[in-house]
C-alpha positions in Angstrom: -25.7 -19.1 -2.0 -21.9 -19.2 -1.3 -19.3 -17.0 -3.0 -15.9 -18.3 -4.4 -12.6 -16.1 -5.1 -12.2 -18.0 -8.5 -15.8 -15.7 -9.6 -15.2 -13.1 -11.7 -16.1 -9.5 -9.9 -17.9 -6.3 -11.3 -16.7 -3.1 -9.7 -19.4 -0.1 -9.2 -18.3 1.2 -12.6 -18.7 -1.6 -14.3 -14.6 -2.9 -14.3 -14.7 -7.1 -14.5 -11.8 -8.5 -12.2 -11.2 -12.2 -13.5 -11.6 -13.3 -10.0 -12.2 -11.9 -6.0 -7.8 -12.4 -5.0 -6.2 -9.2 -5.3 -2.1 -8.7 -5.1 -2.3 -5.9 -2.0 0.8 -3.7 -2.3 4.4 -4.4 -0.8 7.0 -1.6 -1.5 9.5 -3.2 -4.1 12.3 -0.9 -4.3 13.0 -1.5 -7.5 13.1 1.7 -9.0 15.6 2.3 -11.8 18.1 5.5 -11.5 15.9 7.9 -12.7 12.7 6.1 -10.4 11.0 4.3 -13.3 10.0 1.1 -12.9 12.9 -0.9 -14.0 12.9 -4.3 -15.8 13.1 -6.7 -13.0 10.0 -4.6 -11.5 8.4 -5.5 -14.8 9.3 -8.8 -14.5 8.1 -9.4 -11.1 4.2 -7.9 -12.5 4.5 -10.5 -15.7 5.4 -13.1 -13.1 2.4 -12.2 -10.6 -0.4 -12.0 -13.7 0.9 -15.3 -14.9 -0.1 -16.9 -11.3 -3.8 -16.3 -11.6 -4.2 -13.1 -9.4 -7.1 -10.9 -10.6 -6.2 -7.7 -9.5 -2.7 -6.4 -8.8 -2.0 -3.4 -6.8 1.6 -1.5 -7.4 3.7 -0.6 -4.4 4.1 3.0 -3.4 4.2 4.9 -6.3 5.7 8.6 -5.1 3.7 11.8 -5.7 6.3 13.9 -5.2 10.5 12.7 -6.4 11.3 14.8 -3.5 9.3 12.5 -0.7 10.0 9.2 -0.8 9.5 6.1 1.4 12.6 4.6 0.6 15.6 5.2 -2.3 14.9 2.5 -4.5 11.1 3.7 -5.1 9.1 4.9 -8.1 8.2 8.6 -8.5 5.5 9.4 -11.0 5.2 13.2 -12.2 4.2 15.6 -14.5 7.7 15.4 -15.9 8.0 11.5 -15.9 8.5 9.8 -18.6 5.6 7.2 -19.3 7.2 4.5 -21.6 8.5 2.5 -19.0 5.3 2.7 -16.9 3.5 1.7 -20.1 5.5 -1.3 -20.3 4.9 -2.1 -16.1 1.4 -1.5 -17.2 1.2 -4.1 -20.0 3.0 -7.0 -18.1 0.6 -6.8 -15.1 -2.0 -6.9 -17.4 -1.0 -10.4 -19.0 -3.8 -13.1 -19.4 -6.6 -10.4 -18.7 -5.5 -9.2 -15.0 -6.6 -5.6 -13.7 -3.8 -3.5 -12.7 -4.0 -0.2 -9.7 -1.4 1.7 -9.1 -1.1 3.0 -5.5 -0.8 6.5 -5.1 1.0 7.6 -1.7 3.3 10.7 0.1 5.2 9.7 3.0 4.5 12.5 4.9 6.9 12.2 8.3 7.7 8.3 7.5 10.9 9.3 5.8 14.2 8.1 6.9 16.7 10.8 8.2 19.4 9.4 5.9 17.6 10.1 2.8 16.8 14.0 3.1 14.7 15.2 0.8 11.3 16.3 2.1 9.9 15.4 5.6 6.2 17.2 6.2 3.2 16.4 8.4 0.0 17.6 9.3 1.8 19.0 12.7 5.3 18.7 13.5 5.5 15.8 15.5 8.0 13.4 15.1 7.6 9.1 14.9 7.6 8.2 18.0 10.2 4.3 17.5 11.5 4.3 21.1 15.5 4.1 20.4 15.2 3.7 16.3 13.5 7.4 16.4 16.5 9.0 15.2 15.9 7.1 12.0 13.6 9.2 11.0 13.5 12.3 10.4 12.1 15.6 12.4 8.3 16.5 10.4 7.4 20.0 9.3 4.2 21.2 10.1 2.8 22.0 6.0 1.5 25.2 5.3 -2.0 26.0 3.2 0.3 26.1 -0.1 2.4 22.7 0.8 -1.4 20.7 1.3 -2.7 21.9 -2.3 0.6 21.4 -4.1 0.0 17.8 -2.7 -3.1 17.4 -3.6 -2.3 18.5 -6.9 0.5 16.1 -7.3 -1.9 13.2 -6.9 -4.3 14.4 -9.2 -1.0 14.5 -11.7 0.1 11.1 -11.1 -3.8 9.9 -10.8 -3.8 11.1 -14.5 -0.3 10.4 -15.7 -1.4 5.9 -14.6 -3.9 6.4 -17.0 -2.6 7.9 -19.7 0.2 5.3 -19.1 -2.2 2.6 -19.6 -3.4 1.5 -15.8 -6.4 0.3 -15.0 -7.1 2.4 -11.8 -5.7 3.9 -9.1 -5.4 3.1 -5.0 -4.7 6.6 -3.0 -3.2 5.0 -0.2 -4.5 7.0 3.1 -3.4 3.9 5.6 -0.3 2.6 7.4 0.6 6.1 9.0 1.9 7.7 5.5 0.3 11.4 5.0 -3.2 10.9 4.2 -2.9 8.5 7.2 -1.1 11.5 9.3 -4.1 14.3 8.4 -6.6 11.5 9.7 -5.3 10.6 12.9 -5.4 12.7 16.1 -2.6 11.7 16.8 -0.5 13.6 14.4 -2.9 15.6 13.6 -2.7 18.8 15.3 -4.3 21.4 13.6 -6.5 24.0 14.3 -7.4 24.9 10.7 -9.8 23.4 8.1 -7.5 20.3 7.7 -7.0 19.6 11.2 -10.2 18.9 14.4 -13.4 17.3 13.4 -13.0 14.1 11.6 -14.3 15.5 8.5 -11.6 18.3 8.5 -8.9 15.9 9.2 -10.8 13.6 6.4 -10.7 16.9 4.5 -7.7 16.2 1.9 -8.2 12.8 1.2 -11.9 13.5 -0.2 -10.8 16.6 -1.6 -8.4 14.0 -4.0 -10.9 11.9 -4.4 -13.2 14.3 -5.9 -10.8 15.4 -8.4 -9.4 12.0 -9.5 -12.7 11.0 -10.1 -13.7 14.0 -11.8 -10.5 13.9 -13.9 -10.4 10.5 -14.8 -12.9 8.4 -17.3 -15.4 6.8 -16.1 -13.7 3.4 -16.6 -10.5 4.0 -14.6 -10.8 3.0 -11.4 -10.7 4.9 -8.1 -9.7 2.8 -4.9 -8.4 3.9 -1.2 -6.4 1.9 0.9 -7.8 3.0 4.4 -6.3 1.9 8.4 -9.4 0.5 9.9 -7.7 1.2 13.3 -4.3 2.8 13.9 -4.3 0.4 16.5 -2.5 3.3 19.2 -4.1 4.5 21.8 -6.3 7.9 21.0 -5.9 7.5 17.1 -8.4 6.8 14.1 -10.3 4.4 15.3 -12.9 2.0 13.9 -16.1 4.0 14.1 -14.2 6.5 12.5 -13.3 4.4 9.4 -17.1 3.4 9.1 -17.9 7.3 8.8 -15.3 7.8 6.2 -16.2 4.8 4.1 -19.7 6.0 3.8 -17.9 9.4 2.8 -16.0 7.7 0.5 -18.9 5.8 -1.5 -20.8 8.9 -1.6 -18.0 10.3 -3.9 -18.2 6.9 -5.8 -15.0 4.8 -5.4 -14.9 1.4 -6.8 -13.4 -0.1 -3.7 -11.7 0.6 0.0 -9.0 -1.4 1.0 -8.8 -2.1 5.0 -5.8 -2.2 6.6 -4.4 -1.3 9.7 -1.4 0.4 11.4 1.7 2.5 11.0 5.3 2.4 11.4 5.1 3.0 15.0 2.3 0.2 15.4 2.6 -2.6 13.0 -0.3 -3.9 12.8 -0.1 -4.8 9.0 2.4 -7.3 10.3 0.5 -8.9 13.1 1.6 -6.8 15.8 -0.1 -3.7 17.5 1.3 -1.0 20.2 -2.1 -1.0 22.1 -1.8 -4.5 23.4 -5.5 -5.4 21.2 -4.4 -8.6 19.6 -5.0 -9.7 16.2 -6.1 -13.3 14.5 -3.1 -15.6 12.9 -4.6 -14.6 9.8 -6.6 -12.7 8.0 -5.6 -9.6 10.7 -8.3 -7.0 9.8 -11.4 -9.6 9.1 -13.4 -8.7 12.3 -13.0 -5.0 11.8 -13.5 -5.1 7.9 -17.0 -7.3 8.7 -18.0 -4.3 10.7 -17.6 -1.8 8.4 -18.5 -3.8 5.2 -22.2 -4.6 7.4 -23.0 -0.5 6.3 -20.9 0.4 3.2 -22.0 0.8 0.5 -19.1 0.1 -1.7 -16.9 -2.9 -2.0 -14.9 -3.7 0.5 -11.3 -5.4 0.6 -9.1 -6.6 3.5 -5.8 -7.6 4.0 -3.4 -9.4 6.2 -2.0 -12.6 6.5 -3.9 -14.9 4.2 -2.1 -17.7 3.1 -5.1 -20.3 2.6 -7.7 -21.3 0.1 -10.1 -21.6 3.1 -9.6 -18.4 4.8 -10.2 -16.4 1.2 -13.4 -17.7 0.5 -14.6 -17.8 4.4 -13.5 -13.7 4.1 -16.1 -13.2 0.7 -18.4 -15.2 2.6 -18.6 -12.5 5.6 -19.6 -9.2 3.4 -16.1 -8.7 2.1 -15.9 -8.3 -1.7 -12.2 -9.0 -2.5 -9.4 -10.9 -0.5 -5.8 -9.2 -0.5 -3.1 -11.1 -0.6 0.8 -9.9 -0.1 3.6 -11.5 1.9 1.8 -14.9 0.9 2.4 -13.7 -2.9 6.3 -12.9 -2.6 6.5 -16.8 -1.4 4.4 -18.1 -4.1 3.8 -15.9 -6.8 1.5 -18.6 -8.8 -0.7 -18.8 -5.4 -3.8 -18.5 -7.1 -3.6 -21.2 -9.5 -1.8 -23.6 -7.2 -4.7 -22.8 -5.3 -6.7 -24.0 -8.2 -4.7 -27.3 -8.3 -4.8 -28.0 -4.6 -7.2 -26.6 -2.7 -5.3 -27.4 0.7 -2.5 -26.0 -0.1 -0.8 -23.6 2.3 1.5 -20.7 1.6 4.4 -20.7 4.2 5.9 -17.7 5.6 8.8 -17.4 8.1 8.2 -16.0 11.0 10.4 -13.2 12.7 10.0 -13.5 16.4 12.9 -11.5 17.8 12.0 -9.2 21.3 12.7 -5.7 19.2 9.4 -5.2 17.3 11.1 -2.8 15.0 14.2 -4.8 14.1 12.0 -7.7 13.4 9.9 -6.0 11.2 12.9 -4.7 8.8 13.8 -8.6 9.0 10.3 -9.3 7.5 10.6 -6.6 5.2 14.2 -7.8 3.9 12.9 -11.1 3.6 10.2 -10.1 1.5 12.3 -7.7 -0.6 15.1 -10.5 -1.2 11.9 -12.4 -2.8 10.9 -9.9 -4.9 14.2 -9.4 -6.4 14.8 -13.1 -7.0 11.3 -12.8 -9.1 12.2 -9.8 -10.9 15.5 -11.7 -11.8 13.2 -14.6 -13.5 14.3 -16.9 -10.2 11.7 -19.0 -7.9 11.7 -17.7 -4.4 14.3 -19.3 -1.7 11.6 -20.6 0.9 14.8 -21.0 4.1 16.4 -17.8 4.7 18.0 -16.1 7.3 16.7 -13.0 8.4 19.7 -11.9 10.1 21.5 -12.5 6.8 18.1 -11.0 4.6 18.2 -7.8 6.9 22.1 -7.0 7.0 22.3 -7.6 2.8 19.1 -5.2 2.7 20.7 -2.6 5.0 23.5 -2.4 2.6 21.5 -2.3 -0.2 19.4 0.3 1.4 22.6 2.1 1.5 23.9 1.8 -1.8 20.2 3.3 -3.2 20.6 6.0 -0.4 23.9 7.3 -1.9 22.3 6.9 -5.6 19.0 8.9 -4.6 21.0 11.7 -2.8 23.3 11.8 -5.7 21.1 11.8 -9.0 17.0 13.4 -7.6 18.5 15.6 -4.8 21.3 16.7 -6.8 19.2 17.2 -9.6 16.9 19.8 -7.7 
């Protein structure tokens, strides 16, 4: 019997999702001053639960105020204040959608500009050919640095769901730390966290164990895992099979497969390795693989933008279809969907010659969309990218200035 997206889903521990299309994460920045979600982040959630999706994943939500992806993020700590995540937390939830919020620590992916804190399994820096300098140089962590992360996500694991969350996705993919201790790549140690695949899968189960063991039973635990780094000599395939049977031995309600890094962009369509990936749905092949021996639910994401493709993805062993860029476009996707079953979700390509430029364009593009949504706008389908990236850059600046000023300051 064939599956549909529009059927509802029960998680391992028992969670109902109104339906199988899930809003994957894209990094908003649309923090507030203090990194709180602000009110045009809440109103981009209200605006996403009103268009049907069943399960909406935050962007990056900081571990640590001191490590951040980019200045206009959210930071969720001990010290936070909850009422406004309450509030992010009630409008995703409108007309009986499930809302995650992803976890994450940038590990070396932080850019020089913002300071703050820059660590890494080893101390190897991104290797971006002549945008390198963008980044800044990693320090290799010490014992006491890797516990007082994994404490951190244990504290923000806890603070989501005394703020009202339905779950939680640790994100361990797309080269940030988790991502780092897992590849051999940039993973150079010779200690317990560093080696064998389970040492360098070491602090990502260790979390695991305690989120689950910390949180009720209802709450959801999730991981957003890089099937491939797609780079030559890093986590590969067979090694996300191994660590997704880790993973559903420590009872997580769902794995996310992705793929890629900063320095290979594979979660964009584009690899460093030369392997090429399909138009859409990027990670299908590799996700069917796994998803033929896990025992837990599987998700994938990357690229969808048709009715067709998500129910030929739940028809190949994959439990839930993740949906991003598609979403920024046309946040009521799912129930236009509903309405017109051919309908297709356009999004404009960026086909410049430098890989990294034209994946800030994407990113702009996508973040001037977000914004309009926040702002109670549609989305402007025509754009420029050229225009997109230069107003983000300066943006990006502004929020530089304001993060250095008022969280650095501050400590």
């Amino acid at each position: 019997m064939s599956k549909d997206v529009f059927e509802v889903f029960t998680l391992p521990n028992g969670a109902q999702l109104k339906n199988r299309l899930a809003k994957a994460a894209m990094e908003e920045g649309m923090a507030n001053v203090r990194q709180q979600p602000s009110e045009g982040l809440i109103q981009l959630y209200r605006a996403w639960a009103e268009g049907g999706t069943g399960l909406l994943i935050t962007g990056n939500v900081m571990v640590d105020a001191l490590a951040m992806t980019g200045p206009g993020g959210v930071a969720l700590q001990q010290d936070s204040d909850l009422a406004p995540f309450r509030q992010w937390a009630e409008a995703a939830q409108t007309d009986g959608t499930k809302v995650w919020m992803q976890i994450n620590h940038p590990g070396r992916q932080v850019f020089q500009d913002m300071g703050g804190k820059c660590l890494a399994p080893s101390a190897i820096a991104l290797d971006m050919g002549k945008h390198s300098k963008m980044f800044g140089q990693p320090k290799a962590m010490t014992e006491e640095e890797i516990l007082d992360v994994k404490a951190r996500f244990l504290t923000t694991a806890k603070q989501a769901e005394k703020a009202g969350f339905d779950g939680v996705q640790i994100h361990a993919a797309h080269g940030y730390l988790l991502a780092q201790f897992l590849s051999p790549l940039s993973n150079c140690r010779d200690d317990q966290w560093g080696g064998s695949l389970e040492n360098r899968a070491r602090l990502l189960l260790d979390i695991v164990k305690e989120i689950r063991a910390a949180c009720g039973k209802s709450f959801s635990v999730a991981v957003k895992l890089n099937s491939a780094d797609f780079q030559k000599g890093g986590f590969e395939v067979e090694d996300a099979e191994v660590v997704v049977a880790w993973l559903a031995d420590l009872g997580v309600d769902m794995v996310e497969l992705s793929g890629g890094s900063y320095e290979s962009p594979a979660m964009q369509g584009r690899t460093a390795d030369g392997r090429t990936l399909a138009r859409e749905a990027y990670f299908l092949e590799f996700a069917e693989r796994i998803a033929r021996s896990a025992q837990v639910p599987i998700m994938t994401t990357g690229g969808v933008r048709r009715l067709e493709i998500a129910n030929q993805i739940v028809n190949s062993g994959i439990e839930l279809v993740g949906i991003a860029s598609a979403l920024s476009y046309q946040p009521k996707l799912p129930n236009r969907w509903r309405d017109d079953a051919a309908f297709v979700a356009e999004i404009p390509p960026v086909n410049w010659k430098d890989k990294g430029m034209s994946s800030l364009a994407t990113h702009a593009m996508i973040k001037r969309q977000l914004q309009r949504l926040g702002r109670g706008k549609t989305p402007k389908q025509k754009q420029s990218p050229v225009w997109a990236l230069v107003t983000d850059l300066a943006r990006k600046s502004r929020l530089t200035k304001r993060y250095r000023k008022h969280v650095l300051s501050a400590n």
